[in-house]
C-alpha positions as CSV (number, residue, x, y, z in Angstrom):
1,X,-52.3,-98.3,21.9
2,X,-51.7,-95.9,18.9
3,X,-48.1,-94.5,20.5
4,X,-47.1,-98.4,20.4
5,X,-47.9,-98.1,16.8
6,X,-45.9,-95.5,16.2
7,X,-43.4,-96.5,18.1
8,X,-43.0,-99.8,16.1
9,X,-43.5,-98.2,12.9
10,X,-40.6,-95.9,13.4
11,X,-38.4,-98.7,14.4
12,X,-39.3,-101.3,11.8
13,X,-38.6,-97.9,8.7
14,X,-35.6,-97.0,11.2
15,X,-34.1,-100.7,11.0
16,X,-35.3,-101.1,6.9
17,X,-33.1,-98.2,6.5
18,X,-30.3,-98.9,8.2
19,X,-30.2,-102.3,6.4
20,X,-30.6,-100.6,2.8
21,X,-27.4,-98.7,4.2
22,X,-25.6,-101.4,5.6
23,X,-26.3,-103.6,2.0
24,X,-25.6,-100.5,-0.2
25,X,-21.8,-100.7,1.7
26,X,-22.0,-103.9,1.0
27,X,-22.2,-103.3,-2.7
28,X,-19.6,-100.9,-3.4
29,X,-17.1,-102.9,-1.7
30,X,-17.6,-105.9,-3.7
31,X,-17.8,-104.0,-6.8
32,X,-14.7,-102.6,-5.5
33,X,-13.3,-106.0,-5.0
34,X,-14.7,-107.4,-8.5
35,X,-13.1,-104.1,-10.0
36,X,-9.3,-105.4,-8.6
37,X,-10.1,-109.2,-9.6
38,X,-10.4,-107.7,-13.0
39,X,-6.9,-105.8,-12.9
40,X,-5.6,-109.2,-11.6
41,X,-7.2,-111.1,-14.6
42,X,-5.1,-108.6,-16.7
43,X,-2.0,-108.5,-15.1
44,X,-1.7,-112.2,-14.8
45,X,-2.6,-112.2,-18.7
46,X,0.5,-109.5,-19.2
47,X,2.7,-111.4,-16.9
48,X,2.4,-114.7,-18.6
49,X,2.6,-112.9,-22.3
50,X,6.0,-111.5,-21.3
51,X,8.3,-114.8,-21.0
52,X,7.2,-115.7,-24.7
53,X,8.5,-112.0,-25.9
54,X,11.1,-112.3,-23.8
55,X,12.6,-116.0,-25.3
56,X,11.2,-114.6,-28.8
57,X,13.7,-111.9,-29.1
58,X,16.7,-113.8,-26.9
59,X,18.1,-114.9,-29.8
60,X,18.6,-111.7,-31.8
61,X,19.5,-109.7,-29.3
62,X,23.0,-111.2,-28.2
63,X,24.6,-107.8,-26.6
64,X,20.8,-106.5,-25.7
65,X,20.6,-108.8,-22.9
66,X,20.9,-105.8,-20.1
67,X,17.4,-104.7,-21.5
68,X,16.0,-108.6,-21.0
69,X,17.5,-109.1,-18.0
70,X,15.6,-105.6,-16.7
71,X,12.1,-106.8,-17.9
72,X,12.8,-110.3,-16.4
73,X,13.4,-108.7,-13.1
74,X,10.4,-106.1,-13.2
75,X,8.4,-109.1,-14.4
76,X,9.1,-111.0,-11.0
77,X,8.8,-107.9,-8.9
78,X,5.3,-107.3,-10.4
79,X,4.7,-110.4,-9.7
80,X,5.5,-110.8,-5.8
81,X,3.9,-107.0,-5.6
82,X,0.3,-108.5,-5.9
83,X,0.3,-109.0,-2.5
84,X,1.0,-105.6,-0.9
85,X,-1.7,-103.7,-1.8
86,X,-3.1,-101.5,-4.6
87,X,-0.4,-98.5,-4.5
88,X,2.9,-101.5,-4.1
89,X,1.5,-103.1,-6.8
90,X,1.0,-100.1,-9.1
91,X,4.4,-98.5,-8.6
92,X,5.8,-102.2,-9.9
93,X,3.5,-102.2,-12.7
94,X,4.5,-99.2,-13.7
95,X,8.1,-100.3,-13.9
96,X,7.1,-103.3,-15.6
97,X,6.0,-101.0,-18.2
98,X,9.2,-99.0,-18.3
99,X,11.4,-102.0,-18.9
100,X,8.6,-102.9,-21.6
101,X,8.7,-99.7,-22.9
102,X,12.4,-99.8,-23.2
103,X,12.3,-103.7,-24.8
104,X,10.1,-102.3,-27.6
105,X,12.4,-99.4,-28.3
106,X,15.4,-101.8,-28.6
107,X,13.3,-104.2,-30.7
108,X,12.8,-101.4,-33.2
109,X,16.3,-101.5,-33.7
110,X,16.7,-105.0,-35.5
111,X,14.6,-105.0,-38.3
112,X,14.3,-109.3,-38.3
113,X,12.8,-108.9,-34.8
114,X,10.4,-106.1,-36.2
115,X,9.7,-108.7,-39.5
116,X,9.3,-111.5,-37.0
117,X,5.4,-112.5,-36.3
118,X,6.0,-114.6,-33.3
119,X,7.5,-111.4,-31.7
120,X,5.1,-108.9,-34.0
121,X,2.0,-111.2,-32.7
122,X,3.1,-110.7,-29.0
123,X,3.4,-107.0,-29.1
124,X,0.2,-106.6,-30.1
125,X,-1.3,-108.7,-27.7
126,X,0.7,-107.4,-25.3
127,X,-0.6,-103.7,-26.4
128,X,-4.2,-105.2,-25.9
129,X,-3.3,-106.0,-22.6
130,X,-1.9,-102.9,-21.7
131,X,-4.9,-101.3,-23.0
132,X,-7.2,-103.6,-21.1
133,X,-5.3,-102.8,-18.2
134,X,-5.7,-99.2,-18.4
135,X,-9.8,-99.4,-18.7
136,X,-9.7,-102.3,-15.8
137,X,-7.5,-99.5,-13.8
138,X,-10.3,-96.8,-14.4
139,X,-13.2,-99.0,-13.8
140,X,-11.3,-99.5,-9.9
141,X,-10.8,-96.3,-9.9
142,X,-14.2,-95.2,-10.1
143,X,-15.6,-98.1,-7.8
144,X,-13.1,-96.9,-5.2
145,X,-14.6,-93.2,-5.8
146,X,-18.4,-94.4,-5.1
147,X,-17.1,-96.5,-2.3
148,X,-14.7,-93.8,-0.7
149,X,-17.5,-91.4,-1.0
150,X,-20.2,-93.5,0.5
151,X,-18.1,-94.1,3.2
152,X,-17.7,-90.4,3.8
153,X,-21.1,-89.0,3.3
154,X,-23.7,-88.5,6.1
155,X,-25.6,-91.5,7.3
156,X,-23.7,-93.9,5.8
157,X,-20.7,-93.0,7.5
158,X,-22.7,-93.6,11.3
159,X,-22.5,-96.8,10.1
160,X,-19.2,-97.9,8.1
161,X,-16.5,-97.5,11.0
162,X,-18.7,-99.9,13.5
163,X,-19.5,-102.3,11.1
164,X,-15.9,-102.6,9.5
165,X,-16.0,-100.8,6.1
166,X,-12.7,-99.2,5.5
167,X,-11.0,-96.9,2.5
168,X,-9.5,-98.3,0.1
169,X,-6.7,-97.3,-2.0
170,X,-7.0,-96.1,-5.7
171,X,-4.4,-98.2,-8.1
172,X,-2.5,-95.0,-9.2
173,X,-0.1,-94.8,-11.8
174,X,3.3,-92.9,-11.1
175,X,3.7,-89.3,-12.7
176,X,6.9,-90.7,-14.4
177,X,5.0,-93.4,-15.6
178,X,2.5,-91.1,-17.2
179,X,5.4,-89.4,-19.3
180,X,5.9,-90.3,-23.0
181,X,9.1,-91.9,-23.5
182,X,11.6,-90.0,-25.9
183,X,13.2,-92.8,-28.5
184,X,15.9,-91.5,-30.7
185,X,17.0,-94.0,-33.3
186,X,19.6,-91.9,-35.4
């Protein structure tokens, strides 16, 4: 009778920790997956900030409108690169912010655009954004790392391939993108 006890009790502290694995996978990935619905929130916020800056500045910009025209399109690629996964969607967001980048350097050039608050007022919130993007970026990052590295590590990792967990992708930016643009105005 007391082997069948022992029996059981290694099976029932066997299966409760299997399940504490099993849920602690379970975790990361939806921290994971709350960490991206955050970059979304972010991106959607920058996407929709962008026509307003765009029309804002149409008008003063007559022979500018190459610079528009770019931001317009990396706008709509951003857009449509939601879809293909982490490191897609990254390498458009980081040409988004080129084209940006490149809008604000022209916009220093025409000092009623600077003086204008409509177009003063969207900068800055589109700075925010960017900002807020950068920490929602990190905060993925991170949840990828734990969730990556539970995945990897010994017993957990008996357990993710059977029961579906997979790597994911960190949301990288590229190494051009990391480079401080050089603006010469004289």
């Amino acid at each position: 009778m007391l082997p069948l006890i022992i029996v059981i009790v290694v099976l029932v502290v066997l299966i409760v920790f299997l399940v504490g694995i099993y849920n602690g996978l379970v975790t990361r990935r939806n921290r994971v997956d709350e960490a991206n619905a955050q970059i979304q929130v972010q991106l959607k916020r920058r996407h929709d900030l962008i026509p307003n800056l765009v029309n804002a500045v149409k008008g003063y910009m007559d022979f500018e409108k190459g610079v528009l025209v770019q931001v317009t399109e990396a706008r709509g690629n951003a857009i449509s690169a939601g879809t293909q996964g982490p490191a897609a969607q990254a390498q458009a967001e980081n040409v988004l912010s080129g084209a940006l980048k490149s809008l604000f350097a022209v916009v220093e050039n025409y000092p009623q655009l600077k003086a204008n608050e409509n177009v003063m007022s969207l900068q800055e919130q589109l700075t925010t954004t960017e900002n807020q993007i950068s920490f929602a970026r990190q905060h993925y990052n991170a949840s990828v790392l734990d969730f990556n590295n539970s995945l990897q590590t010994f017993p957990n990792v008996l357990l993710a391939g059977p029961f579906g967990f997979s790597k994911r992708e960190f949301f990288e930016a590229e190494p051009e993108a990391a480079e401080v643009p050089v603006v010469n105005l004289g």
